[in-house]
PDB file with SEQRES, HELIX, SHEET and CRYST1 records, atoms N, CA, C and O in Angstrom:
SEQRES   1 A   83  UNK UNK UNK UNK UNK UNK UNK UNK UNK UNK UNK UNK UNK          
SEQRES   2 A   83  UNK UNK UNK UNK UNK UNK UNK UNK UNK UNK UNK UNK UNK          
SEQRES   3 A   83  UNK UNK UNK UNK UNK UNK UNK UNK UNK UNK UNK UNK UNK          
SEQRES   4 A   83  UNK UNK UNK UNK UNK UNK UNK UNK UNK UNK UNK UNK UNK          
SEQRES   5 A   83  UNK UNK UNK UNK UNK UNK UNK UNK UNK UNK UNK UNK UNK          
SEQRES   6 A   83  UNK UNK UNK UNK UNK UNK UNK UNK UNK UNK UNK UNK UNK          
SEQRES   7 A   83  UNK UNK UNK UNK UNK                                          
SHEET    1 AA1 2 UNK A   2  UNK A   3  0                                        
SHEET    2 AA1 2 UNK A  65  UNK A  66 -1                                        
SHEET    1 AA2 3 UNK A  37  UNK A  39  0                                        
SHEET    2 AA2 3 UNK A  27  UNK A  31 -1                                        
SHEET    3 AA2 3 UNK A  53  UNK A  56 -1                                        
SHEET    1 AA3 3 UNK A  44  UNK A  46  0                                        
SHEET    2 AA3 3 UNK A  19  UNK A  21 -1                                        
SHEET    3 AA3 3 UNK A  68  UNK A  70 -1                                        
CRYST1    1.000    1.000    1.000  90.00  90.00  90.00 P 1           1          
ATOM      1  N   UNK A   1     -10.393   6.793 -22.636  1.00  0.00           N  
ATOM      2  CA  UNK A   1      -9.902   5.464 -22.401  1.00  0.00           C  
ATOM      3  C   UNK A   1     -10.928   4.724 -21.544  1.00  0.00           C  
ATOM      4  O   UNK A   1     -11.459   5.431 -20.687  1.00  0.00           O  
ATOM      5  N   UNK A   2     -11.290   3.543 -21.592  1.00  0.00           N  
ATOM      6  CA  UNK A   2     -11.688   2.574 -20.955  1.00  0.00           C  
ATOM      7  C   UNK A   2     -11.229   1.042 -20.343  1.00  0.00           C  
ATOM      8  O   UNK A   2     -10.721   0.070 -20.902  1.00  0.00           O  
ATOM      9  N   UNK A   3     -11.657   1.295 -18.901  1.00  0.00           N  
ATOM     10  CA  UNK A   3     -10.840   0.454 -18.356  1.00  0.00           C  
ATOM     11  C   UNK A   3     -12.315  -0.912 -17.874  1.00  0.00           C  
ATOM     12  O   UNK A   3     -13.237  -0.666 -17.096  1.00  0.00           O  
ATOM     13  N   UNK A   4     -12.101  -2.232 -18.605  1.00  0.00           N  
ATOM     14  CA  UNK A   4     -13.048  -2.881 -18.315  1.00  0.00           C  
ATOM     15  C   UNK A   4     -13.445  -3.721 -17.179  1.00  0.00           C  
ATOM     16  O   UNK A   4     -12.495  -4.134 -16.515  1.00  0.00           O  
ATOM     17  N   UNK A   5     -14.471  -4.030 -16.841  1.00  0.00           N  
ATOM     18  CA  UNK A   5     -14.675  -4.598 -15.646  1.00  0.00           C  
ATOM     19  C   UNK A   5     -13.858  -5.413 -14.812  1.00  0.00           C  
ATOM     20  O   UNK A   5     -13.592  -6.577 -15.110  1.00  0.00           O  
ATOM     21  N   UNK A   6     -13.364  -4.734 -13.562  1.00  0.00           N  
ATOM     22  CA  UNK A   6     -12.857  -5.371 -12.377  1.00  0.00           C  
ATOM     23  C   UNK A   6     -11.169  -5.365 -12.990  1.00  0.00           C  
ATOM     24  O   UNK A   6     -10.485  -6.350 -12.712  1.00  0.00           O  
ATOM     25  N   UNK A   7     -10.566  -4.272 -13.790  1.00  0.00           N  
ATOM     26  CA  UNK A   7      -9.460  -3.783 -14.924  1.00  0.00           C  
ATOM     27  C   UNK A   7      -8.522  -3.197 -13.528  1.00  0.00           C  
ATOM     28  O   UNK A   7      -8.804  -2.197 -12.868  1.00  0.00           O  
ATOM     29  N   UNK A   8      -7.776  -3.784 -13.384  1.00  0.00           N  
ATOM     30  CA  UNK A   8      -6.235  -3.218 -12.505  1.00  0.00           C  
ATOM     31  C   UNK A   8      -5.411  -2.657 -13.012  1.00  0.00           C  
ATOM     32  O   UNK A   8      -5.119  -3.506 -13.855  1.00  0.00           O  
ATOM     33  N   UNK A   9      -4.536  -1.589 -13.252  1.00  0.00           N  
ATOM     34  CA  UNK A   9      -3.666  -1.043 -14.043  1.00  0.00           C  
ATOM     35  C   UNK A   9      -2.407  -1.338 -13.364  1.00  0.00           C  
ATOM     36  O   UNK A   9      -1.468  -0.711 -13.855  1.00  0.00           O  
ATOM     37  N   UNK A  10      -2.108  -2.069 -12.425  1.00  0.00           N  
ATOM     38  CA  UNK A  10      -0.822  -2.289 -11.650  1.00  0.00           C  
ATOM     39  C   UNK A  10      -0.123  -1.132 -11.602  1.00  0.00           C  
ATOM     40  O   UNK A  10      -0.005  -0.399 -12.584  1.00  0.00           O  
ATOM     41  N   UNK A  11       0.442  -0.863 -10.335  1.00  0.00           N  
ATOM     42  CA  UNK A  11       1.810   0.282  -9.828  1.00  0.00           C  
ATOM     43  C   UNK A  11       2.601   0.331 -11.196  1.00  0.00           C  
ATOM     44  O   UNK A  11       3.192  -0.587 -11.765  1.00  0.00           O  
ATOM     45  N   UNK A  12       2.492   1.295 -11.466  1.00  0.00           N  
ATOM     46  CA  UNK A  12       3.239   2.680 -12.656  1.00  0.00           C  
ATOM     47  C   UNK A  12       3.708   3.650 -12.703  1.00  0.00           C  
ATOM     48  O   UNK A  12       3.751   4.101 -11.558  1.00  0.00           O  
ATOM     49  N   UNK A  13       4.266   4.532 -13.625  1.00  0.00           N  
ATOM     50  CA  UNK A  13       4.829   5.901 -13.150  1.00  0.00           C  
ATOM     51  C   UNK A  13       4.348   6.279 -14.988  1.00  0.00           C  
ATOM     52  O   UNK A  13       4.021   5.454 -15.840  1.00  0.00           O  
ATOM     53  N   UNK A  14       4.455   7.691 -15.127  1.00  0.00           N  
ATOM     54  CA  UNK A  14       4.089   8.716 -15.758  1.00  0.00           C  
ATOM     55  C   UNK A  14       5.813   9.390 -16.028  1.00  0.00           C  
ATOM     56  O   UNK A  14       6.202   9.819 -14.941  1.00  0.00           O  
ATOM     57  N   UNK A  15       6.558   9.526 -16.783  1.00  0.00           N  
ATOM     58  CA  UNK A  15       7.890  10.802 -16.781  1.00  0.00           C  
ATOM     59  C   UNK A  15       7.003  11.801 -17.058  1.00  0.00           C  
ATOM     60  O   UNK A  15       7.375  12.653 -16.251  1.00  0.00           O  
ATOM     61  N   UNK A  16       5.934  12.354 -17.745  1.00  0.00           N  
ATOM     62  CA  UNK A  16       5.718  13.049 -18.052  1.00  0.00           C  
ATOM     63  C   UNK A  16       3.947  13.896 -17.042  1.00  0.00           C  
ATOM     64  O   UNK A  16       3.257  14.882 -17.301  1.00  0.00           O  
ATOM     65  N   UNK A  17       3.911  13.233 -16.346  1.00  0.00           N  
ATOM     66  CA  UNK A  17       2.872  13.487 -15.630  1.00  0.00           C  
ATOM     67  C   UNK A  17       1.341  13.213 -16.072  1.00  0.00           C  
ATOM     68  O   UNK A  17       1.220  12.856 -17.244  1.00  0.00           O  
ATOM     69  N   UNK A  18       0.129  13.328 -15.299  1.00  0.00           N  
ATOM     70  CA  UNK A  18      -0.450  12.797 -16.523  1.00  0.00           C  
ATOM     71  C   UNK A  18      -2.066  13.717 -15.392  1.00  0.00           C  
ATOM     72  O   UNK A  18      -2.421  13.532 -14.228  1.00  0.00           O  
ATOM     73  N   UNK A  19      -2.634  14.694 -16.541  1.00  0.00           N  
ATOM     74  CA  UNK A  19      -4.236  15.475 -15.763  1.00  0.00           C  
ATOM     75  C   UNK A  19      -5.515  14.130 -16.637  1.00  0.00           C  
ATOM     76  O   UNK A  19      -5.441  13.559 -17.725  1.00  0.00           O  
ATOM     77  N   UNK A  20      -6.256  14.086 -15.853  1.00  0.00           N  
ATOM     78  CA  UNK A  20      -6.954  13.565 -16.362  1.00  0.00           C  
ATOM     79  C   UNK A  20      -8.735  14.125 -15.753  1.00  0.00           C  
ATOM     80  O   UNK A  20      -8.874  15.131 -15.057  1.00  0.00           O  
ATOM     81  N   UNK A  21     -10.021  13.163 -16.235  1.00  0.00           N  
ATOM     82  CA  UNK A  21     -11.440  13.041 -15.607  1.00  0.00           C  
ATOM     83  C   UNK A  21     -12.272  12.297 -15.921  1.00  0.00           C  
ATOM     84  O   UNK A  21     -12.658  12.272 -17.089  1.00  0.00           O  
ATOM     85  N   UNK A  22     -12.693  11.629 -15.148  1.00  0.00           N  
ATOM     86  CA  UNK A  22     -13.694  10.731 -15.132  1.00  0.00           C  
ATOM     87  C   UNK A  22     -14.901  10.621 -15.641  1.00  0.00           C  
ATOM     88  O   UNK A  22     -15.752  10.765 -14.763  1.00  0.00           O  
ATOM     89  N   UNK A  23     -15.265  10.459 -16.511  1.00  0.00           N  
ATOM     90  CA  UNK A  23     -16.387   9.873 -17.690  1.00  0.00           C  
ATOM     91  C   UNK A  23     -17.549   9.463 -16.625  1.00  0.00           C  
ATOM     92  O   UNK A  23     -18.559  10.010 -16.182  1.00  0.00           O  
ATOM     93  N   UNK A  24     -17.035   8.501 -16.484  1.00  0.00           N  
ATOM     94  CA  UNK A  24     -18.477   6.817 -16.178  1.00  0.00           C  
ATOM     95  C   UNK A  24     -17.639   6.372 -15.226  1.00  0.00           C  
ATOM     96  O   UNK A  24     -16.534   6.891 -15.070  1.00  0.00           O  
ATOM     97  N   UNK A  25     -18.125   5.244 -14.400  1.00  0.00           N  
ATOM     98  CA  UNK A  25     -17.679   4.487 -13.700  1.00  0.00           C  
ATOM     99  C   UNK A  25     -16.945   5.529 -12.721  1.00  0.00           C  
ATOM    100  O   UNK A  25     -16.739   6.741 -12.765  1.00  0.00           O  
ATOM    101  N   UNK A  26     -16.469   3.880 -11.280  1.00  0.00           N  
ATOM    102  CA  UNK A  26     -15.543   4.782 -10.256  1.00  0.00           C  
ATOM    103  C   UNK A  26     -14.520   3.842 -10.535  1.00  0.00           C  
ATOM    104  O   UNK A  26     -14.360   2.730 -11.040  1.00  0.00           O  
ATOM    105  N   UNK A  27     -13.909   4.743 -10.002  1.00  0.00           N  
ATOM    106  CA  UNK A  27     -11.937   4.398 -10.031  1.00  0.00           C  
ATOM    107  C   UNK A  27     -11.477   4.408  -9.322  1.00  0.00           C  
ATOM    108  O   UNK A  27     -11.378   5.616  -9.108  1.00  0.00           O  
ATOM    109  N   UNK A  28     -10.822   3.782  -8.346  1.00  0.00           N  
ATOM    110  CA  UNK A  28      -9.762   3.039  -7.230  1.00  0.00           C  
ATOM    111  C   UNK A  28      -8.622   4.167  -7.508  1.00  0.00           C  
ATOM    112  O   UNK A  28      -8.199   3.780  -8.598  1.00  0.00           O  
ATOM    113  N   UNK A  29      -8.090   4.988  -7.276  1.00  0.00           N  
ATOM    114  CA  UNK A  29      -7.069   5.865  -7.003  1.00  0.00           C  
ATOM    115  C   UNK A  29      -6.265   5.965  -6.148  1.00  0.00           C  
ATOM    116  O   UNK A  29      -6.691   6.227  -5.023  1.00  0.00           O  
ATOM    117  N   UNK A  30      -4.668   5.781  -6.367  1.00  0.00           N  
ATOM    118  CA  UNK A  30      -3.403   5.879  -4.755  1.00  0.00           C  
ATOM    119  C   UNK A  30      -2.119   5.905  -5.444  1.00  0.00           C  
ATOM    120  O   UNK A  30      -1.465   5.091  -6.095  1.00  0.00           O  
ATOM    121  N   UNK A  31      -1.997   6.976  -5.121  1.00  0.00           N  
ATOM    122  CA  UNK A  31      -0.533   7.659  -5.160  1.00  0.00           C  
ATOM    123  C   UNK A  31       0.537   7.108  -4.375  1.00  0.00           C  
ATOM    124  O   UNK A  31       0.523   7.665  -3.278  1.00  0.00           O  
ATOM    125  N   UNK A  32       1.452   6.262  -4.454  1.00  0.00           N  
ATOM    126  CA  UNK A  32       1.965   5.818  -3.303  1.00  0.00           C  
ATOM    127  C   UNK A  32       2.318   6.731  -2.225  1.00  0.00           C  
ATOM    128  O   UNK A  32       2.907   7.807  -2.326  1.00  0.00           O  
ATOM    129  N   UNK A  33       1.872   6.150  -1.169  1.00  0.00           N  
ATOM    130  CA  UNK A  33       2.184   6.845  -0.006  1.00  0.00           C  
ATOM    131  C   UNK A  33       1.370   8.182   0.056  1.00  0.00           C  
ATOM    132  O   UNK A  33       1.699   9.278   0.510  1.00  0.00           O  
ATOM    133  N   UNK A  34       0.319   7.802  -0.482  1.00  0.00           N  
ATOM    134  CA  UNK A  34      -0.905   8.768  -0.331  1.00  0.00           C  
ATOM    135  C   UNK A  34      -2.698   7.929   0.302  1.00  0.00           C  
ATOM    136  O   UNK A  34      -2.955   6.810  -0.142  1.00  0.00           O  
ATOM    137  N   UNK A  35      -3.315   8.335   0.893  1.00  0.00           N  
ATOM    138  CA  UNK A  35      -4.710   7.867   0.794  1.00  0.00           C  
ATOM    139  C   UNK A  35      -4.958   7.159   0.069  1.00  0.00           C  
ATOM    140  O   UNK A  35      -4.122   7.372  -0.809  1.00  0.00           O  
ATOM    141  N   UNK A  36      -5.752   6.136  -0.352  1.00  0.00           N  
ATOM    142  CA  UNK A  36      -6.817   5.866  -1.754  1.00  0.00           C  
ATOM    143  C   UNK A  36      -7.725   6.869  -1.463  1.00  0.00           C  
ATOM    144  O   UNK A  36      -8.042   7.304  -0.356  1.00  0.00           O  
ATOM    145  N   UNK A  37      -8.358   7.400  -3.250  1.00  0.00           N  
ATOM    146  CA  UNK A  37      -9.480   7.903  -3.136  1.00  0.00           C  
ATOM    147  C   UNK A  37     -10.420   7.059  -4.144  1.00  0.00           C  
ATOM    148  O   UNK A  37      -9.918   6.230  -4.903  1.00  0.00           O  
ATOM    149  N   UNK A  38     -11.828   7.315  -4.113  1.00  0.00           N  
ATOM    150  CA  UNK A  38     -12.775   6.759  -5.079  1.00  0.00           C  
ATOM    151  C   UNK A  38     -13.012   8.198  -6.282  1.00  0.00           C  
ATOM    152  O   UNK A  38     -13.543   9.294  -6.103  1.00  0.00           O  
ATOM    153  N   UNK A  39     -12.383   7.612  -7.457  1.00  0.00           N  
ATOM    154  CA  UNK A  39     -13.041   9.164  -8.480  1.00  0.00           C  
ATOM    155  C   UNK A  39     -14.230   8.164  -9.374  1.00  0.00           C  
ATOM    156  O   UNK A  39     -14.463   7.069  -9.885  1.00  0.00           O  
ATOM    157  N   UNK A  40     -14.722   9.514  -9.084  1.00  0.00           N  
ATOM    158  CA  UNK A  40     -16.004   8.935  -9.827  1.00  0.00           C  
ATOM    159  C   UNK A  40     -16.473  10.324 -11.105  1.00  0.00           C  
ATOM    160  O   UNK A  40     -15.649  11.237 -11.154  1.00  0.00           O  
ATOM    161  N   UNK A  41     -17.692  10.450 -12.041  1.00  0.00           N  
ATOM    162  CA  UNK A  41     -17.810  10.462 -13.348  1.00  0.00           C  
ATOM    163  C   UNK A  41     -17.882  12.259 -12.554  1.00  0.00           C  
ATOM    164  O   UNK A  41     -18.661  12.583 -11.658  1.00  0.00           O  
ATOM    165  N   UNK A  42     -16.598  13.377 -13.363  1.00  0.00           N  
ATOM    166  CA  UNK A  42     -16.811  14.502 -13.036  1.00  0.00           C  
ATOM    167  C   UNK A  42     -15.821  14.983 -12.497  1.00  0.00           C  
ATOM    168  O   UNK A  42     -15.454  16.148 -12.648  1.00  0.00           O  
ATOM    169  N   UNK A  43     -15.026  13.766 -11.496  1.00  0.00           N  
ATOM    170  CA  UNK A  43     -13.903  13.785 -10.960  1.00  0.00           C  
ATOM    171  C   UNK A  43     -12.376  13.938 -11.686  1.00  0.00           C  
ATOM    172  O   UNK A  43     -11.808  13.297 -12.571  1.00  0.00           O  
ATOM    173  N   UNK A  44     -12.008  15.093 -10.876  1.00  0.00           N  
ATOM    174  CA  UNK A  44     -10.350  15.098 -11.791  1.00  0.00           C  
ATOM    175  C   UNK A  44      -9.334  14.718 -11.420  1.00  0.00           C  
ATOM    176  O   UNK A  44      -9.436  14.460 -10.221  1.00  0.00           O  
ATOM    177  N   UNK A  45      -8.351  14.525 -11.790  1.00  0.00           N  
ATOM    178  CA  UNK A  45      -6.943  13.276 -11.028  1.00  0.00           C  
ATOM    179  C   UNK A  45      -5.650  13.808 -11.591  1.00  0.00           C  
ATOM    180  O   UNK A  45      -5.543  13.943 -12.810  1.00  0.00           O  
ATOM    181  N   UNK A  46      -4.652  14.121 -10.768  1.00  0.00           N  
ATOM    182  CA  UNK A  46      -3.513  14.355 -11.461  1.00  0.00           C  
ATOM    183  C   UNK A  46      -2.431  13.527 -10.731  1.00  0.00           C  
ATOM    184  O   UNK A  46      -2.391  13.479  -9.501  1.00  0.00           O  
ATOM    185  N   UNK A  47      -1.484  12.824 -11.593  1.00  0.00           N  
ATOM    186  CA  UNK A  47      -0.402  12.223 -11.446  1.00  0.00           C  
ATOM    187  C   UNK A  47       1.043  12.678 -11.481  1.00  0.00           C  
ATOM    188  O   UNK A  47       1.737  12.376 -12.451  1.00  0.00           O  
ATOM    189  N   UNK A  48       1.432  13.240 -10.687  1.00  0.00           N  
ATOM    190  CA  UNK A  48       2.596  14.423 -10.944  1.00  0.00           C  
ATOM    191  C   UNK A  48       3.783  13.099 -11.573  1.00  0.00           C  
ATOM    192  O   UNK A  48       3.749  11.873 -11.461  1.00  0.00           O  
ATOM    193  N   UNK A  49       4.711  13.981 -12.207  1.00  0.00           N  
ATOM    194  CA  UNK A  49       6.001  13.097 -13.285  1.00  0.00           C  
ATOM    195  C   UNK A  49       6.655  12.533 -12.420  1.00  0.00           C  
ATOM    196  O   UNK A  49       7.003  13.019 -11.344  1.00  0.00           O  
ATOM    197  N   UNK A  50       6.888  11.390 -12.852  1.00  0.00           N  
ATOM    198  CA  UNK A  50       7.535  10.117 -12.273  1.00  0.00           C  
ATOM    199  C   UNK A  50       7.030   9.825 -10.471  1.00  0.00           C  
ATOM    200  O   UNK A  50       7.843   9.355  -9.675  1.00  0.00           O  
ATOM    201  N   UNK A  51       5.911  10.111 -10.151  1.00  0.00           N  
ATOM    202  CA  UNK A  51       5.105   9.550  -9.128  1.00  0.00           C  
ATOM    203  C   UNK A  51       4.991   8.040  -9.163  1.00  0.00           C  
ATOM    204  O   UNK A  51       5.094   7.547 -10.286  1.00  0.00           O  
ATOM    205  N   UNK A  52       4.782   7.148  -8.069  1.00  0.00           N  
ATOM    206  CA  UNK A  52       4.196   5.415  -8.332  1.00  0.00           C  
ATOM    207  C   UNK A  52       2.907   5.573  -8.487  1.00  0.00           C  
ATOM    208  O   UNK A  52       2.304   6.123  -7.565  1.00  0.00           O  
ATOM    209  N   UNK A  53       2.454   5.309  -9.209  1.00  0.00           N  
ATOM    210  CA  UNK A  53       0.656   5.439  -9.157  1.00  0.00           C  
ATOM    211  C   UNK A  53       0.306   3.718  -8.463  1.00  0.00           C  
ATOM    212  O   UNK A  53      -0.015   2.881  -9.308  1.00  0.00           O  
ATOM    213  N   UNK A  54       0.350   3.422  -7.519  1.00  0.00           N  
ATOM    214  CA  UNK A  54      -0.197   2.402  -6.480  1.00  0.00           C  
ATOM    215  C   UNK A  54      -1.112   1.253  -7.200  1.00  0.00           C  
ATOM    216  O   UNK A  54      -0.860   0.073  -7.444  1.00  0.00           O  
ATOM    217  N   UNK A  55      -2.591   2.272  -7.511  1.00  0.00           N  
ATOM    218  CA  UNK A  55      -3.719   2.122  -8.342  1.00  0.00           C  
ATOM    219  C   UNK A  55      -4.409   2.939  -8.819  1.00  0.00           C  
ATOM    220  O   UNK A  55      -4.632   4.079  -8.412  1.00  0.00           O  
ATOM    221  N   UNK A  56      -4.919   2.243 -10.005  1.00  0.00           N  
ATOM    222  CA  UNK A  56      -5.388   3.367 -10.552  1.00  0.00           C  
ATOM    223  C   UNK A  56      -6.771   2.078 -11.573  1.00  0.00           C  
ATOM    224  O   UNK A  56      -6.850   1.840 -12.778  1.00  0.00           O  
ATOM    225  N   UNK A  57      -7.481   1.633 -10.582  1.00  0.00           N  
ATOM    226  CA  UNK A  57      -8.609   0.018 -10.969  1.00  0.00           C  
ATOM    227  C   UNK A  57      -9.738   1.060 -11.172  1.00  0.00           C  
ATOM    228  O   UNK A  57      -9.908   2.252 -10.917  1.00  0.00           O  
ATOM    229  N   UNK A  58     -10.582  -0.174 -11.882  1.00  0.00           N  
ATOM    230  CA  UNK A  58     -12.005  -0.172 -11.878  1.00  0.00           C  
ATOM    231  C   UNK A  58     -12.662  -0.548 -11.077  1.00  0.00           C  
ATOM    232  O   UNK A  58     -12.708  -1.771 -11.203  1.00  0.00           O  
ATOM    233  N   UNK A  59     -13.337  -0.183 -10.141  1.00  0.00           N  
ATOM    234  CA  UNK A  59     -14.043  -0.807  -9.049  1.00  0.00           C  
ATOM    235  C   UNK A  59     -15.403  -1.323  -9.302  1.00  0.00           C  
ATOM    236  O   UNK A  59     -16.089  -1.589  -8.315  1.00  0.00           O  
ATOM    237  N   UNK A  60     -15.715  -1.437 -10.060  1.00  0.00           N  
ATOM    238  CA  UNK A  60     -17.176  -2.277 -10.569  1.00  0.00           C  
ATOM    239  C   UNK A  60     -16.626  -3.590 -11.444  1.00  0.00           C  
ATOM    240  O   UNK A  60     -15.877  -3.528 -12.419  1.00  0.00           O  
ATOM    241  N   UNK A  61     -17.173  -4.753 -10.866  1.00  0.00           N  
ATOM    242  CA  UNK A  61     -16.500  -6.023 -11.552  1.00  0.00           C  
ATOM    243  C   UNK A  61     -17.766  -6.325 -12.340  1.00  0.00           C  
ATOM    244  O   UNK A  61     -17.752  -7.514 -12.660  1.00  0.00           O  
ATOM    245  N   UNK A  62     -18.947  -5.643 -12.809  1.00  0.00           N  
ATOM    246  CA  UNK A  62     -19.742  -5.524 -13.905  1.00  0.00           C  
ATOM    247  C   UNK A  62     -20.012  -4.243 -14.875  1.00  0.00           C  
ATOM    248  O   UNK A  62     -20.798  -4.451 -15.800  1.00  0.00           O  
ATOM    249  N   UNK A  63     -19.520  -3.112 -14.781  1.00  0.00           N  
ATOM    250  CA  UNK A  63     -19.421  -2.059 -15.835  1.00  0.00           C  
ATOM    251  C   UNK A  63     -18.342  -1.763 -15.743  1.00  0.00           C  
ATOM    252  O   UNK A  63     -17.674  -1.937 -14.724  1.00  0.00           O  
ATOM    253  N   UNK A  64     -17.788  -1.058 -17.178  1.00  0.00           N  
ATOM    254  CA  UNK A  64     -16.687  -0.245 -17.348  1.00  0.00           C  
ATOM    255  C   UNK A  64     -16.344   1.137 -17.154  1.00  0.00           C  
ATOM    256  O   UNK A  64     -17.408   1.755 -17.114  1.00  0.00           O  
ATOM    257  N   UNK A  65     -15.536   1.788 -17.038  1.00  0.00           N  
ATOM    258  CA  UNK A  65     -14.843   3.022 -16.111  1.00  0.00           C  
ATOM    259  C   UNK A  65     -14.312   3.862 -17.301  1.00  0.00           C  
ATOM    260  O   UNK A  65     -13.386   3.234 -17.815  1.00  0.00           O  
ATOM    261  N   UNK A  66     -14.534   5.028 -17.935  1.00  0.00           N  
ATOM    262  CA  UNK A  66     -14.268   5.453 -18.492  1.00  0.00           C  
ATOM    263  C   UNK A  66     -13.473   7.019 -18.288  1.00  0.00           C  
ATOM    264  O   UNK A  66     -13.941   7.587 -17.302  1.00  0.00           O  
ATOM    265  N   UNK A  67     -12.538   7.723 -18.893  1.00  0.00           N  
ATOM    266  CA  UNK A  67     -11.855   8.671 -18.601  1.00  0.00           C  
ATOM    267  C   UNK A  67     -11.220   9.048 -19.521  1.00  0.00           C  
ATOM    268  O   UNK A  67     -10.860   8.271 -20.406  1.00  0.00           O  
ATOM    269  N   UNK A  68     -10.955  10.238 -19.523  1.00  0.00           N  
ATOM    270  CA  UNK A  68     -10.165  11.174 -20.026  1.00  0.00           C  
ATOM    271  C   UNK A  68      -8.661  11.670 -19.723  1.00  0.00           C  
ATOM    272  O   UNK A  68      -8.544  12.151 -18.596  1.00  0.00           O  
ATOM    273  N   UNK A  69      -7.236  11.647 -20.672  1.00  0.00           N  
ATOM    274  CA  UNK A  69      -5.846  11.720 -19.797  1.00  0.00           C  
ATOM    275  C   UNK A  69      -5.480  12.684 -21.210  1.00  0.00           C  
ATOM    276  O   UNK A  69      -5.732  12.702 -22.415  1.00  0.00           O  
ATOM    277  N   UNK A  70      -5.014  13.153 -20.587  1.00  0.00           N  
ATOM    278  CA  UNK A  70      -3.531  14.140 -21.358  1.00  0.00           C  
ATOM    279  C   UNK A  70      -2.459  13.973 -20.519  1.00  0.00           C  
ATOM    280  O   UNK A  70      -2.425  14.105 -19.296  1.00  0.00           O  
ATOM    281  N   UNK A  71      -1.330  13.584 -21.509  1.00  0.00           N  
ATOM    282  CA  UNK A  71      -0.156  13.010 -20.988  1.00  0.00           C  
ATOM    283  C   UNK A  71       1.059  13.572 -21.710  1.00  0.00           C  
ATOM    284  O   UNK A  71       1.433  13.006 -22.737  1.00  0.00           O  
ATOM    285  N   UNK A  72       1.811  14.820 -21.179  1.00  0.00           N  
ATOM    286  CA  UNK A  72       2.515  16.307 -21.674  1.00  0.00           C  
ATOM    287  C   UNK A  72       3.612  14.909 -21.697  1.00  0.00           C  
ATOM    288  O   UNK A  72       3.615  13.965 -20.907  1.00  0.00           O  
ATOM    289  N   UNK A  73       4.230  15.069 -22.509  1.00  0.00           N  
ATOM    290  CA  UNK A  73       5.892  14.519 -22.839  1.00  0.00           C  
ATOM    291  C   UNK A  73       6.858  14.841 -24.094  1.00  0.00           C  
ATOM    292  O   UNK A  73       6.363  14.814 -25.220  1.00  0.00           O  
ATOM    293  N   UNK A  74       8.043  15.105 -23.946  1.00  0.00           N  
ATOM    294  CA  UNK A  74       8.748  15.443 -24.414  1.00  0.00           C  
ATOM    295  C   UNK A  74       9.846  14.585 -25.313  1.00  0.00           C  
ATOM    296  O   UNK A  74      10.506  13.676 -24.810  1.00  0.00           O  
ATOM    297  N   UNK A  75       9.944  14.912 -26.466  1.00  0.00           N  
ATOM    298  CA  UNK A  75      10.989  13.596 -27.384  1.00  0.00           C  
ATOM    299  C   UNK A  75      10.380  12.567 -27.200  1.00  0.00           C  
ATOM    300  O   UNK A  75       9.220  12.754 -26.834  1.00  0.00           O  
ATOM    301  N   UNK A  76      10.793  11.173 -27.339  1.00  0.00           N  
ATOM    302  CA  UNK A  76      10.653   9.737 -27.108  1.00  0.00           C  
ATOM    303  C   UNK A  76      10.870   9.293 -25.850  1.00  0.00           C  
ATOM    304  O   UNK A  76      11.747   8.473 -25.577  1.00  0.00           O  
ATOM    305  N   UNK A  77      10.174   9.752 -25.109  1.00  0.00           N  
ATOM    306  CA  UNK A  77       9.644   9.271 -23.208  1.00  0.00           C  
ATOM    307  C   UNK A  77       8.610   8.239 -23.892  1.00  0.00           C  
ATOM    308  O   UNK A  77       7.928   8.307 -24.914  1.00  0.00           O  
ATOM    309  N   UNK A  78       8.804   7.127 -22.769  1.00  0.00           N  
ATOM    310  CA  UNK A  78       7.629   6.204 -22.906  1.00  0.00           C  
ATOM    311  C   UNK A  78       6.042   6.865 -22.491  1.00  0.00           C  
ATOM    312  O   UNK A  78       6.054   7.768 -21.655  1.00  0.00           O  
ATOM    313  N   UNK A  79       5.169   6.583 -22.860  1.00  0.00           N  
ATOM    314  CA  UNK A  79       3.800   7.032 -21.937  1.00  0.00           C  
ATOM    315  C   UNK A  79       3.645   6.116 -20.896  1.00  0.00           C  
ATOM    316  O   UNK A  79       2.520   6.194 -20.404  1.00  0.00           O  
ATOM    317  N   UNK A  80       4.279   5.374 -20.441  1.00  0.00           N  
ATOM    318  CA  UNK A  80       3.687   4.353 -19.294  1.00  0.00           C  
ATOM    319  C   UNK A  80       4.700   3.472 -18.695  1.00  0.00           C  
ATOM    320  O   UNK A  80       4.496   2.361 -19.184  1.00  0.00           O  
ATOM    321  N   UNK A  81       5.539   3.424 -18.004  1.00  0.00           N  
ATOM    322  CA  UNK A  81       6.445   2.397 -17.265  1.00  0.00           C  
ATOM    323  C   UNK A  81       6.017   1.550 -15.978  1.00  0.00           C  
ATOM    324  O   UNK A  81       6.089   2.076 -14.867  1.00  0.00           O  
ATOM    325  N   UNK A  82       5.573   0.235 -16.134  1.00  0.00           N  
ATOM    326  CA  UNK A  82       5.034  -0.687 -15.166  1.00  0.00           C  
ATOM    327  C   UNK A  82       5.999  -1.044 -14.308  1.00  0.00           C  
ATOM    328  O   UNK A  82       7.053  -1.600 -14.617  1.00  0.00           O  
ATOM    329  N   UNK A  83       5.587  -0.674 -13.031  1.00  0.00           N  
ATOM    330  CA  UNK A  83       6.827  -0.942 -11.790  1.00  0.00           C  
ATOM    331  C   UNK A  83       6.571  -2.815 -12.048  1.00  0.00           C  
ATOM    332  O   UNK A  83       7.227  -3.625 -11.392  1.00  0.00           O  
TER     333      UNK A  83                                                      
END                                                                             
């Protein structure tokens, strides 16, 4: 997936949790009620099920951020619910 320049994903949740890693670019990362971290290309990220994901941006407002997600779910769960 690619997230394009200066790309916000707004506070979300996962039902199903979601492993992922970082390609290219860095990524703005925060779990609510966790640190931010910076992941960058190599870096791995996990979103445990039904967590707020805070952010989850592109931090370069001239290249794009690229990554990798597997997202385990079961029956007809949405992949993505925007707080």
């Amino acid at each position: 997936m690619e997230l394009p320049p200066g790309q916000q994903a707004g506070a979300h949740l996962h039902p199903g949790g979601v492993v992922g890693c970082v390609l290219a670019g860095e990524i703005a990362f925060a779990i609510d009620g966790q640190p931010e971290q910076t992941l960058r290309p190599g870096d791995a990220f996990y979103e445990p099920p039904g967590a707020t994901i805070a952010r989850f941006d592109n931090r370069s407002t001239s290249e794009a951020a690229t990554f990798i997600a597997f997202y385990p779910l079961a029956g007809e769960q949405p992949l993505i619910t925007m707080l």
